[in-house]
C-alpha positions in Angstrom: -39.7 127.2 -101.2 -40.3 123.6 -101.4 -44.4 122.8 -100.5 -45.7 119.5 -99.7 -49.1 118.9 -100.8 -51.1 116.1 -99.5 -54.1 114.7 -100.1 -56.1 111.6 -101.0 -57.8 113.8 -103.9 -55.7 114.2 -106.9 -58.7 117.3 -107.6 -57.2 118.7 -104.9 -53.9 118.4 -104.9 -53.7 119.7 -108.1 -56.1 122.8 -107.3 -52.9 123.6 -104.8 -50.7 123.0 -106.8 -51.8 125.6 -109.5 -52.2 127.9 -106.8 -49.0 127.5 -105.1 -47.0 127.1 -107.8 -48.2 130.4 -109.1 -45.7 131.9 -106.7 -42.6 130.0 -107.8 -43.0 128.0 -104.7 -41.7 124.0 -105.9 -44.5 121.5 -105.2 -44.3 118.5 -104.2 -47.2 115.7 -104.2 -48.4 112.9 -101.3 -51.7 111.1 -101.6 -51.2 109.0 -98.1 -49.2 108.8 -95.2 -46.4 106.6 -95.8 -45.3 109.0 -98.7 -45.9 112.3 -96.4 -43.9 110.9 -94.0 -40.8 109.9 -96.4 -40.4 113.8 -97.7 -40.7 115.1 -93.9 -38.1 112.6 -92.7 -36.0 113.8 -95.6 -36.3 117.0 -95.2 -37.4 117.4 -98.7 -39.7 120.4 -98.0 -39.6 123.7 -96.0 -44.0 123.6 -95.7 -46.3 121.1 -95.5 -50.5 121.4 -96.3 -52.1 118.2 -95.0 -55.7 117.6 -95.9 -57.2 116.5 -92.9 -58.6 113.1 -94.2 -56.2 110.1 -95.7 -57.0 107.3 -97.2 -54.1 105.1 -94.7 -53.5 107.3 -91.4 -55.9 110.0 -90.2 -54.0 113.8 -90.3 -53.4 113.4 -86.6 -51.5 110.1 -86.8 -49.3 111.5 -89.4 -48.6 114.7 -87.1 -48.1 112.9 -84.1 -45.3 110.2 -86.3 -44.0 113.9 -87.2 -43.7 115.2 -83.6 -41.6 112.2 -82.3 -39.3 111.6 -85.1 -35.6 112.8 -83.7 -34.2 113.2 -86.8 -36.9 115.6 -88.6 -36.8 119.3 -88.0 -39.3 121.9 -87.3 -41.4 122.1 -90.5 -44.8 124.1 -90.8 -48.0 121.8 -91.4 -51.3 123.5 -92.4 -54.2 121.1 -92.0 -56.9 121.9 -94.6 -60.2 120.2 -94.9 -61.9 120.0 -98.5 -65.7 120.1 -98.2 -67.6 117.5 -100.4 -70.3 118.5 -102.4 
């Protein structure tokens, strides 16, 4: 399975990706919208996990540019917030 993992923190996208990857899962890396948006209109990955704060386009934004795009098909999104300390 191909896993998108986006966020603005390379801590946490990283953290994922250990995790994930653990599995056998292939992950893939985003730190904005523009970039999370180019592997879902490709169809480059079979999951998504979205942390719900970007440093471009708020989590919603990018969800709602998912929902209306014609040419993307249905692909899970988790949102996921990361608590700051």
């Amino acid at each position: 399975m191909r896993v998108l993992v986006a966020s603005h923190s390379p801590l946490h996208r990283h953290s994922l990706q250990r995790m994930i990857s653990q599995d056998g899962h292939k992950i893939i890396l985003a730190s904005n919208g523009a970039e999370i948006m180019s592997y879902l209109d490709r169809k480059d990955v079979d999951l998504c996990f979205l942390q719900d704060e970007l440093p471009d386009e708020s989590w919603l934004e990018v969800c709602r540019a998912y929902a209306t795009s014609a040419a993307v098909e249905h692909i899970p999104i988790v949102i996921f917030h990361a608590k700051r300390n």
